[in-house]
N, C-alpha and C positions, 0 to 999 in steps of 0.2 A: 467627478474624478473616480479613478479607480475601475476596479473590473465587474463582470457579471460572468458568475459561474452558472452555466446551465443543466443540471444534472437529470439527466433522461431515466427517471427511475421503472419506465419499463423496461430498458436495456438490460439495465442491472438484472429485474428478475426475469428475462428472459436468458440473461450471462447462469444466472444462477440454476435456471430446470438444465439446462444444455449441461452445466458439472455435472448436477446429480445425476442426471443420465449416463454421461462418459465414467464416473467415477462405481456407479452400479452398486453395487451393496456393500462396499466399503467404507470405512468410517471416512467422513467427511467434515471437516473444520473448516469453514469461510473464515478470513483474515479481517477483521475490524476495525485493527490498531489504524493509528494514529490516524484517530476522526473516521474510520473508514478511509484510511487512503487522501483524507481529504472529500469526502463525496456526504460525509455524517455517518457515525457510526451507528446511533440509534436508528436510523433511518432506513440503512442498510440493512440494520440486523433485523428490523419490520418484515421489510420489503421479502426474506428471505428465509427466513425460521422456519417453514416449509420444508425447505429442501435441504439444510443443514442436521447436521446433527451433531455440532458444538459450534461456539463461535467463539476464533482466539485475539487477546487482542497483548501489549506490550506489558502492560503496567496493573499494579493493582486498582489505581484510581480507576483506567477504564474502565475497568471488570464493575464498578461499582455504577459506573453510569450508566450502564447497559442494563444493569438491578434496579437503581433506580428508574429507570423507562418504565421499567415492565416486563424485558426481554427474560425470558424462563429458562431457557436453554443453558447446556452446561455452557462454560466459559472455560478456557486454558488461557493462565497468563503466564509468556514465554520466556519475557525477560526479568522475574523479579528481584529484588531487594534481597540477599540473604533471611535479614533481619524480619522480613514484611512475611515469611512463612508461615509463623501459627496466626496469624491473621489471614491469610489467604483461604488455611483448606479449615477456619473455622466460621470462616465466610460463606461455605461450600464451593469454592472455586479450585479448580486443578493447576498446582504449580509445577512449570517445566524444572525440576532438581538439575541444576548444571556445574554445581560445585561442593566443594568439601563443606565450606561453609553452610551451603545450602542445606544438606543433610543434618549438622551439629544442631540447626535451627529445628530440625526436626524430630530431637530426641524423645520429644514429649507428645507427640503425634501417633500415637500409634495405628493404625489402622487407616491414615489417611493414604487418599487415594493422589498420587502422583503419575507423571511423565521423568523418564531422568533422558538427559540431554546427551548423547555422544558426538565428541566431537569427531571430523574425519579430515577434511580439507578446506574447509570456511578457516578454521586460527579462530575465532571469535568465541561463543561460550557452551561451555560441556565438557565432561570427562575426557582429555586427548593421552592414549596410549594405555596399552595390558595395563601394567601396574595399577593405574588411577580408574581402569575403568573395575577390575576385580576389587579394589578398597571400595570402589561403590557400591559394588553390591554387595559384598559381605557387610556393609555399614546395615544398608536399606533392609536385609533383613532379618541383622539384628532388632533394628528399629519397629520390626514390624507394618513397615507401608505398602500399599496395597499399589504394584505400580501396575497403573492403566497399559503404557506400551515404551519403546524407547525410540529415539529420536534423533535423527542426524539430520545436517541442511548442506544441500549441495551446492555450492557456490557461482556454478555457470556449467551449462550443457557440455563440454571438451572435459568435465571432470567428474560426472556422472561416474561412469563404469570403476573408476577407481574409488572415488567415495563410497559405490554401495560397497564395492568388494572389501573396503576396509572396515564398512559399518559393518558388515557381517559376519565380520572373524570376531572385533568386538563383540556384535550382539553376541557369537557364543558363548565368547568368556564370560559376559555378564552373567547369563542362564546358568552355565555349568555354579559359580560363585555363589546364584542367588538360589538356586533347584528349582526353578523354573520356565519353563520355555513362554516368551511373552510374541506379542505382536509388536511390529517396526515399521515404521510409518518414513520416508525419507522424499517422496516426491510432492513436490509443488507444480505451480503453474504449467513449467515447462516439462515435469514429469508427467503429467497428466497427459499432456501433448502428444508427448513421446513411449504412452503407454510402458510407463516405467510399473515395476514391482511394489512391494511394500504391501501392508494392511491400512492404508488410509492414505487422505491427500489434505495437503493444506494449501488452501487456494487464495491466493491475494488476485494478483495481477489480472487476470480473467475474467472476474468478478464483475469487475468494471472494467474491461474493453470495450473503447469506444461510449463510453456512457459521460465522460465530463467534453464541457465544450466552453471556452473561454472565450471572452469579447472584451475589449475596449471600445471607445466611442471618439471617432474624430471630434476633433476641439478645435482645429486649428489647420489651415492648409500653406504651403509653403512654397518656396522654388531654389535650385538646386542650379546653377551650371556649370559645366561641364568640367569638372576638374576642382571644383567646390567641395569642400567637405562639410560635415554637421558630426555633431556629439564629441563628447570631451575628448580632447589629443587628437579631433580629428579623425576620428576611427572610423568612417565611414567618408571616401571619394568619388562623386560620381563619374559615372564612366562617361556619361551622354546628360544633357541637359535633361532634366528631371522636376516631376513635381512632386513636393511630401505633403504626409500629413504627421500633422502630431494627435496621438493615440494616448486615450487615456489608461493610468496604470503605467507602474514603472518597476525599479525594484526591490521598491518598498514590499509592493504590491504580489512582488513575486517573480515578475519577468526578470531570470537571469540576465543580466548583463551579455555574458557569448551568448545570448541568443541573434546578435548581430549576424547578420549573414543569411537567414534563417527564409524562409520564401512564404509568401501570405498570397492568396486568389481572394479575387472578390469579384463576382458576376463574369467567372473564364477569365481575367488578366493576372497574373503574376506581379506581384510586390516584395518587397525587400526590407526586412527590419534593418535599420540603418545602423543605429544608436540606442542604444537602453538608459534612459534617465530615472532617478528616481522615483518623481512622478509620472513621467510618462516615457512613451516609449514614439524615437522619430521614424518612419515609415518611409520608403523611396521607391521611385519609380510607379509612382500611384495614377491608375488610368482618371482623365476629368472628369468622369463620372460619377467617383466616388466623390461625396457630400461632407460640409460638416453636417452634422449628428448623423451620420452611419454608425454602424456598430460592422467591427472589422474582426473575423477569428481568430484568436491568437493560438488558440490549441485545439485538436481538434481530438483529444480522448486517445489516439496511439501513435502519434506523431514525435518522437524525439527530435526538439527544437535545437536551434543552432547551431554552435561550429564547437563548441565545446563537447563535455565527456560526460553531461548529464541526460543519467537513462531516464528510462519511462517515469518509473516511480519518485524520482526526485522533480521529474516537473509537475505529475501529478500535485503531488503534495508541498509544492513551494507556495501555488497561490494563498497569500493571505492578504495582511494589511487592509486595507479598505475596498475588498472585494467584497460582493453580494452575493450569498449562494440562494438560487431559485431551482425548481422541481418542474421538470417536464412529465404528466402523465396524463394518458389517456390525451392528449391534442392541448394540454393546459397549462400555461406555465402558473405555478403557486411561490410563495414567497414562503421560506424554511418555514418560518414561523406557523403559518396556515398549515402548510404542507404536516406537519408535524401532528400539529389536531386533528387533523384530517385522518390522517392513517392509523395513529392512533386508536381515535374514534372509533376506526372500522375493524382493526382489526381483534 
């Protein structure tokens, strides 16, 4: 039961020369949270430490597992804790300051090195508007903190040009408040893309394009006719007499539920995820060729699955549950566990 995650880790570090390249002598942050996207974050952060030159990840725990590996490279943790502050930068890790609170936490720091967070059109966290953004810097340099750069996040490419233009009236006020002119970092993935501005890039998405590939494993084959339906309330009617299969993984496992609808190839034919079940997931219109124990792709690394509203990054990082993440390199599949020693060892 359950899925096989295949993780192509020469993708990754061939994702990762192709940033350094396009991003050229700018500061560069690979994104590691949440597991790496789901892909391992230690693993990632291996695979790459090369070509980075920080690597950010959500939380302070991460920051600590990335230490505990091995991984040497600075770290910036984006979303922390108020409270988790003198522990963070006496951790020697970089905290994104994104609130008042956040600064109070830093009374006793002085000289620590931070990011402060502006907010512009996200709504989520960082200094939003003159007032709050000038208390922040007259706080920060009473406080005496050494800040790195500042930081805004642009929420989708149609709101680019407005967010920087508001990061940048911000960034003034900050500078004038704080006396100093810093660097401003605001493009990701898609700025990168789109050869956007700024002094650095933080790169999630791209990192791993194309590099995760999910499978389940026929269990079980079936028949449909014509006006028949399968999966709870019926949510899937065949249109033509049909044969299914049931696919292991369900969505426990990860497979959303709207991912009904969603269209699967296997050797040139076109299939149909029917129904999403807990455990497993029903399949329609399946050519008779396909076998039990095949292995059937359920994702294929940049594919936005089904009829629902979840992007890339949410499907990336839904598979869990009773999935198995395996390492593609060099023609080899390794199991995490190996794969881990392995690189490790080597690097």
């Amino acid at each position: 039961m359950g899925l096989d995650i295949i993780i192509d880790a020469d993708r990754i570090r061939k994702n990762a020369e192709r940033i350094r390249a396009a991003a050229a002598d700018k500061r560069l942050t690979l994104m590691v949270k949440a597991d790496g996207y789901n892909h391992g974050a230690k693993i990632v952060a291996a695979l790459t430490k090369e070509y980075a030159d920080c690597f950010g990840v959500a939380t302070l725990s991460e920051a600590k597992e990335l230490t505990a590996a091995g991984i040497t490279l600075p770290v910036t943790v984006f979303s922390p804790f108020p409270r988790e502050m003198p522990e963070i930068v006496n951790s020697g890790y970089v905290p994104v300051v994104h609130s008042a609170e956040c600064l109070e936490n830093l009374k006793n720091a002085v000289g620590a090195t931070v990011d402060i967070k502006i907010d512009t059109t996200m709504n989520r966290l960082g200094f939003r508007g003159m007032a709050a953004v000038k208390d922040a810097a007259r706080t920060a340099r009473e406080l005496g903190l050494n800040i790195r750069s500042l930081l805004t996040h642009i929420p989708d490419p149609a709101r680019a040009q407005k967010s920087i233009s508001l990061f940048n009236i911000y960034k003034g006020i900050f500078e004038e408040a704080f006396g100093k002119r810093l660097p401003g970092e605001y493009a990701a993935s898609d700025g990168i893309i789109r050869c956007l501005g700024g002094d650095g890039y933080r790169i999630g998405r791209l990192l791993y394009s194309g590099a995760m590939n999910v499978y389940g494993t026929v269990i079980a084959k079936g028949y449909l006719k014509k006006g028949e339906s399968a999966g709870y309330n019926g949510i899937y009617t065949a249109p033509f007499d049909t044969v299914t299969a049931i696919v292991s993984g369900g969505y426990y496992d990860g497979v959303r539920r709207d991912y009904h609808g969603a269209k699967l190839h296997f050797k040139g034919n076109t299939m149909t995820i029917a129904a999403v079940c807990m455990d497993v997931t029903i399949v329609a219109e399946v050519p008779p060729e396909l076998k039990v124990g095949d292995t059937v792709r359920l994702f294929d690394g940049n594919s936005e699955m089904g009829v629902g509203d979840a992007n890339i990054y949410e499907t990336m990082t839904s598979f869990k549950g009773r999935t198995r993440r395996k390492y593609l390199s060099n023609g080899q599949i390794h199991t995490e566990e190996d794969y881990i020693r392995t690189l490790f060892e080597t690097l």
